[in-house]
C-alpha positions in Angstrom: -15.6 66.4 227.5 -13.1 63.8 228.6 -10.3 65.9 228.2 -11.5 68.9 229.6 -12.6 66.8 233.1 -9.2 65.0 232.9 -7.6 68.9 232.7 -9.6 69.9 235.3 -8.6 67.2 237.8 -4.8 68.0 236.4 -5.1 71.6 237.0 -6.7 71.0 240.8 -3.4 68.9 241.5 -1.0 71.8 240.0 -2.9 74.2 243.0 -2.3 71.6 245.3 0.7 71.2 244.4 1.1 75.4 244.5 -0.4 75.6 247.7 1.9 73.3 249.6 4.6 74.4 248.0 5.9 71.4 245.8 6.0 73.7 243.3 7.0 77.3 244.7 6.1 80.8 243.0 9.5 81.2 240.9 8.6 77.9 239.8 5.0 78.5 238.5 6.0 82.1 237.0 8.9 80.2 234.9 6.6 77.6 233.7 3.6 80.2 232.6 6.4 82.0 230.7 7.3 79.2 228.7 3.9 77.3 228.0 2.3 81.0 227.1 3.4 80.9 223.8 2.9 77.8 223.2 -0.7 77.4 224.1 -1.3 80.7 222.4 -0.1 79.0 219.0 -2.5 76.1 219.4 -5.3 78.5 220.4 -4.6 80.9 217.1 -3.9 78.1 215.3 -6.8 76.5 215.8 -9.7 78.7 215.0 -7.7 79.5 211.6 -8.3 75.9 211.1 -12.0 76.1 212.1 -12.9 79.1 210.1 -10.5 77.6 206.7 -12.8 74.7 207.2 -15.8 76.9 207.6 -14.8 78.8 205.1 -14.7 75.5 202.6 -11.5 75.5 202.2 -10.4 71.6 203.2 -13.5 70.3 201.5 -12.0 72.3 197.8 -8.8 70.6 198.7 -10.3 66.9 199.4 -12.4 67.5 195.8 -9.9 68.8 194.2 -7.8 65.9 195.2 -10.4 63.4 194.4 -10.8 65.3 190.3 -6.7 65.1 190.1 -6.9 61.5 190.6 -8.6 61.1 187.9 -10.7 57.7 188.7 -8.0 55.8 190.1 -7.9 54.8 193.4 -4.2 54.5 194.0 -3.3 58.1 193.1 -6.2 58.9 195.3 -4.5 57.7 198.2 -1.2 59.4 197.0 -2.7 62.5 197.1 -4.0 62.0 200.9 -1.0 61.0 201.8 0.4 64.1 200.6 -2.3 66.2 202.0 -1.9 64.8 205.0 1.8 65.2 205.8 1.6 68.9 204.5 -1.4 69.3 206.7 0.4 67.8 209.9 3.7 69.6 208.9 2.7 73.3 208.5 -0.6 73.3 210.6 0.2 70.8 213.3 -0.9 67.2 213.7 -4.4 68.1 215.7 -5.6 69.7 213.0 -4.8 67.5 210.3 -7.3 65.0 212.9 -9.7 67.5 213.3 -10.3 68.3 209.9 -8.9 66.3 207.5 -10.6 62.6 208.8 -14.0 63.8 208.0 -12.9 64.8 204.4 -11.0 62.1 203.4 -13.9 59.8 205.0 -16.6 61.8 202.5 -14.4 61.3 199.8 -13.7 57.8 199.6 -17.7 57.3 200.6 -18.5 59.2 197.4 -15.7 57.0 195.5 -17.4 54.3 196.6 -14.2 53.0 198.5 -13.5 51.5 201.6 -12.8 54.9 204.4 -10.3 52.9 207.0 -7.5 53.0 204.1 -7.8 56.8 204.1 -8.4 57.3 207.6 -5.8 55.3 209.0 -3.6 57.3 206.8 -4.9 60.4 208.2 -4.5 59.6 212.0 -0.7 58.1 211.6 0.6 60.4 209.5 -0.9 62.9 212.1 1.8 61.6 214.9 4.2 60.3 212.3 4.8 63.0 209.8 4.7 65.6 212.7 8.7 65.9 213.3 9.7 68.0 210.8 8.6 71.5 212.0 8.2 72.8 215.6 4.9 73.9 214.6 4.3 70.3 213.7 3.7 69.1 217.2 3.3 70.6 220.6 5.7 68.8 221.4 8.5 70.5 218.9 7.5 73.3 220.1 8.5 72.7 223.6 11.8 70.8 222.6 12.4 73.8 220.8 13.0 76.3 223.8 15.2 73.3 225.4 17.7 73.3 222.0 18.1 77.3 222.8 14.9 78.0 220.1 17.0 77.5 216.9 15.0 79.0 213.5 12.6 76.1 212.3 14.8 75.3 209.6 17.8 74.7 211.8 15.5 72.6 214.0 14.2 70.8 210.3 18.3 69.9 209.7 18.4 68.1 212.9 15.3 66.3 212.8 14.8 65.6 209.1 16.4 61.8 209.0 13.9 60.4 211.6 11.2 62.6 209.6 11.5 60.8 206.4 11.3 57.8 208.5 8.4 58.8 210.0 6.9 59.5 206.5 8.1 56.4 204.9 7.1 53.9 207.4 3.4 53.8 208.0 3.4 54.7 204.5 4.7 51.4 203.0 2.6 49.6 206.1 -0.8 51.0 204.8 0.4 50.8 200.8 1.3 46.5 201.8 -1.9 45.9 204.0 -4.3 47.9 202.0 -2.8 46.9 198.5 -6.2 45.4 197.0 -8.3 47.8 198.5 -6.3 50.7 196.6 -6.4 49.2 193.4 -8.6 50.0 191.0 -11.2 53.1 189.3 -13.7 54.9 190.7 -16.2 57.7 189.3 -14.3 61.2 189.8 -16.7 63.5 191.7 -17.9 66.7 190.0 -16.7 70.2 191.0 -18.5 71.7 193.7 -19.4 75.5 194.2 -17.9 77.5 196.7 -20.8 79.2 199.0 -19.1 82.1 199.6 -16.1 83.2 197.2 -14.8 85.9 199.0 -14.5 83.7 202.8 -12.9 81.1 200.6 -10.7 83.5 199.2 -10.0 85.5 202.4 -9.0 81.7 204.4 -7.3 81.0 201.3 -4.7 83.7 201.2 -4.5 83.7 205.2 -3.9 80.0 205.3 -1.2 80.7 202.7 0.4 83.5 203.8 0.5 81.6 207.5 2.7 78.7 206.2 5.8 80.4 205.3 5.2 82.7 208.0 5.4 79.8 210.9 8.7 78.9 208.9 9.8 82.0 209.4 12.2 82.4 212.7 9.5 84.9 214.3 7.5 83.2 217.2 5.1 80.8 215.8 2.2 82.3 218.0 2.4 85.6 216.5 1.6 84.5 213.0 -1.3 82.2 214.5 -2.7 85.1 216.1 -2.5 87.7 213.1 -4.3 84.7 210.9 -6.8 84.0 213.5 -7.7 87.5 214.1 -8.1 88.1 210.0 -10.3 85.4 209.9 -12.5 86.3 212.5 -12.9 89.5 211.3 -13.6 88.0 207.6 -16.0 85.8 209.0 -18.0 88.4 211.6 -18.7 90.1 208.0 -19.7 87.7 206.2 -21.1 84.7 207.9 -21.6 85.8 212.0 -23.4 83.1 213.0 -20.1 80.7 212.6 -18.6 82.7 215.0 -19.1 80.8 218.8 -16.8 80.3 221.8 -16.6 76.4 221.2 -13.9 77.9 218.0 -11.1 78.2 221.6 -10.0 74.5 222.6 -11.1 75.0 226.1 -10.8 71.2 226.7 -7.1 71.2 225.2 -6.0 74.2 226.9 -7.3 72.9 230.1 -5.8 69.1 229.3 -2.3 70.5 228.7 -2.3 73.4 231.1 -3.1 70.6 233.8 -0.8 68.3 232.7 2.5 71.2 232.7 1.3 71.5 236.4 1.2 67.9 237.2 4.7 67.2 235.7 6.4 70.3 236.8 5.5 69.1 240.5 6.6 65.7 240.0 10.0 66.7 238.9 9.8 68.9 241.9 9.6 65.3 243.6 12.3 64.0 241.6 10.8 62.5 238.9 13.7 63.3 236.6 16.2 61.0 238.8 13.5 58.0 238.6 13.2 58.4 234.8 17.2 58.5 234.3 17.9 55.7 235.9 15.2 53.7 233.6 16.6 55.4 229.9 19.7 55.8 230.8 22.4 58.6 229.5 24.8 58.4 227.1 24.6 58.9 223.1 26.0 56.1 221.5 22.8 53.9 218.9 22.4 51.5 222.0 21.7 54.2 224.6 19.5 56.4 222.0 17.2 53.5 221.0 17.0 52.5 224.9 15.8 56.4 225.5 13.4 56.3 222.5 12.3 52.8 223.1 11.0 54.4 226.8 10.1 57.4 225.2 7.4 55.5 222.9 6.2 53.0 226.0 6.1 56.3 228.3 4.0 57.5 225.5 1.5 55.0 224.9 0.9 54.2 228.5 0.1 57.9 229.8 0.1 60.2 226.7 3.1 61.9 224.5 2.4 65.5 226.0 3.0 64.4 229.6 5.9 61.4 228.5 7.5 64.3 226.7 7.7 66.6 229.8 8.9 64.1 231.6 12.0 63.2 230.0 13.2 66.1 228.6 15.0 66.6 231.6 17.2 63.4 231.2 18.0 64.0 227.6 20.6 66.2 228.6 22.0 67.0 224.5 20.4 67.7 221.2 20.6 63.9 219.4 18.7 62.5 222.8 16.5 65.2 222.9 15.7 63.5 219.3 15.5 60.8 220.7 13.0 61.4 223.2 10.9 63.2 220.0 11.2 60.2 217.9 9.5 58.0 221.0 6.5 60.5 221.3 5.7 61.4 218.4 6.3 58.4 216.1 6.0 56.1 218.5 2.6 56.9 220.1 0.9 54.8 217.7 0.0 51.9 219.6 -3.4 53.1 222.4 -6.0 55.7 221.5 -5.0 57.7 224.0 -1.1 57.9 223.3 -1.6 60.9 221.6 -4.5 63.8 221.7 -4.7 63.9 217.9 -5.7 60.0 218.0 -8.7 60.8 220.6 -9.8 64.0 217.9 -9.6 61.4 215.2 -11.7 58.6 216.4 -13.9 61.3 217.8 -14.5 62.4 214.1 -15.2 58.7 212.9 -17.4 57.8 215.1 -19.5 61.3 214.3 -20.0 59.8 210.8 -20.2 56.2 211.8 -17.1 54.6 211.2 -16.4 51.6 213.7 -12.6 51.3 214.1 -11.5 47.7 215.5 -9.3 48.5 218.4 -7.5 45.4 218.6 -6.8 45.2 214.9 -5.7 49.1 215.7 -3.3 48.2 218.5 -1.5 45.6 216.9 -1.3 47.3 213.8 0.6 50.3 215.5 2.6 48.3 217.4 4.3 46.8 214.1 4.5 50.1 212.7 6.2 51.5 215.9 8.2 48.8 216.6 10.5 49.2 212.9 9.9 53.3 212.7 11.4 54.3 216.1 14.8 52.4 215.5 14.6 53.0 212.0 14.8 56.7 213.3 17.1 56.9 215.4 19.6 55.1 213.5 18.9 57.5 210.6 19.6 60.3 213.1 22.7 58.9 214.3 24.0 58.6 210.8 23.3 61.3 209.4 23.1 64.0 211.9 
């Protein structure tokens, strides 16, 4: 609800903006013509994910993962950890908040094992693992029309050093902090039915098929939309009643429609030149980790779509645009509201009771962000 009032009040300011001509016609058209797409992906991509989970389909995957670790707690966590960054990789880092938090939460209840372990893992592998792919982030997605919309693998090439970082990092940083709690045995849970075989089997082989497909060089939204469309249909025959309006993410499209408008004005105003003289140019190590470094505060103190959006204009070549990508996504780690998948995540926790200590959060993230995002970019400068 917060995020659809917040998109409402950013939408209102994009007219206003319209209206008095901050942002002119030729402007606005440009703008829809690029976002389009993008918001179309998260809208397809999202009520796949709704009607997979539905459909049972993360729930088989969390059991499954629970039975392979055969009673021991630290393979357990492996195996989320893996979940989790193919999750946030091939389906984007708002669903793996959306529907992998409750999972892993039921799973370590029924283990008998502490849930912050596994759900910390969950929400920063979410921002941190989401570098890889442009489909990974909404982020990637709009970086990818700046870098001339390169196939995903040639984006992967460019960004895979600071994406093994972004792995590795919170990885250790959970594995050190948590190292008692994922020690140890617990009671493997049996294997539960499916309720209905042939949904299962329908968001199976659709969620399947999609993965390769988004990796494919063909416009990520058109796959999305194929999947999405299967799956409704599958679902209208078999279980109607799932079916409801609330499966489009009114709120998001609203928050991130709103917030194109809002920035797009402001560089109208001349944001850009404001910004440029606070990062700086150039694309030697010192000037990259003084763009990323902003990139990452930008982030935490408004929100990684808008920070993004707001500097892409100053990156001015491919290693800063990396730059700028490192910052918000790996480095929005620090407030809840750096990042929308952090809001879907706590949202989920607190559904199933699950009090997260903000301060402990905060300062947590802040370590974590503060050796990933040079660790990053110094890997991308080496390497790439």
């Amino acid at each position: 609800m917060r995020t659809a009032v917040l998109g409402g009040l950013f939408v209102a300011l994009g007219l206003v903006a319209v209206v008095t001509g901050v942002l002119t016609g030729d402007e606005l058209l440009a703008l829809v013509e690029r976002v389009a797409p993008v918001l179309g992906f998260v809208v397809g991509l999202t009520i796949v994910a709704e009607l997979a989970a539905e459909a049972g389909l993360f729930a088989w995957l969390a059991s499954a993962s629970a039975r392979l670790a055969g009673g021991r707690v630290f393979v357990l966590w492996l195996l989320v950890v893996a979940l989790a960054v193919l999750c946030t990789v091939f389906l984007s880092l708002d669903t793996t908040a959306v529907l992998l938090t409750p999972v892993v939460v039921i799973v370590a209840r029924h283990a008998g094992l502490p849930p912050m372990p596994f759900a910390l893992t969950t929400v920063w592998l979410a921002n941190c693992a989401s570098m890889l792919l442009p489909v990974s982030n909404l982020t990637n997605l709009l970086a990818l029309h700046e870098l001339g919309s390169p196939a995903p693998v040639q984006f992967a090439a460019l960004v895979a050093p600071a994406a093994v970082v972004g792995v590795v990092v919170p990885v250790v940083a959970i594995g050190l902090r948590y190292r008692r709690q994922l020690v140890g045995r617990f009671e493997a849970p049996s294997s539960e039915p499916v309720a209905d075989r042939v949904l299962f089997g329908v968001a199976a082989v659709a969620t399947g098929l999609l993965v390769p497909a988004l990796v494919s060089g063909v416009e990520v939204w058109i796959p999305a939309a194929v999947a999405a469309v299967v799956l409704v249909v599958a679902t209208a025959v078999r279980r109607r009643g799932v079916l409801r309006l609330g499966l489009v993410p009114w709120g998001t499209l609203l928050f991130a429609g709103g917030l194109f408008l809002v920035v797009e004005a402001a560089h109208s105003l001349g944001l850009a030149d404001l910004l440029g003289a606070v990062v700086g140019t150039g694309d030697q190590l010192p000037d990259l980790l003084r763009l990323a470094g902003g990139s990452a505060v930008a982030a935490n103190v408004a929100n990684n779509l808008p920070a993004y959006l707001a500097l892409e204009p100053v990156a001015g070549s491919p290693v800063r645009l990396v730059a700028v990508l490192v910052g918000v996504n790996i480095g929005c780690l620090v407030t809840p509201w750096a990042s929308l998948a952090t809001l879907l995540w706590h949202s989920r926790l607190s559904s199933m009771g699950v009090e997260v200590a903000w301060g402990r959060f905060v300062l947590a993230g802040l370590g974590v962000a503060a050796v990933a995002v040079p660790l990053a970019v110094v890997a991308t400068v080496l390497v790439v």
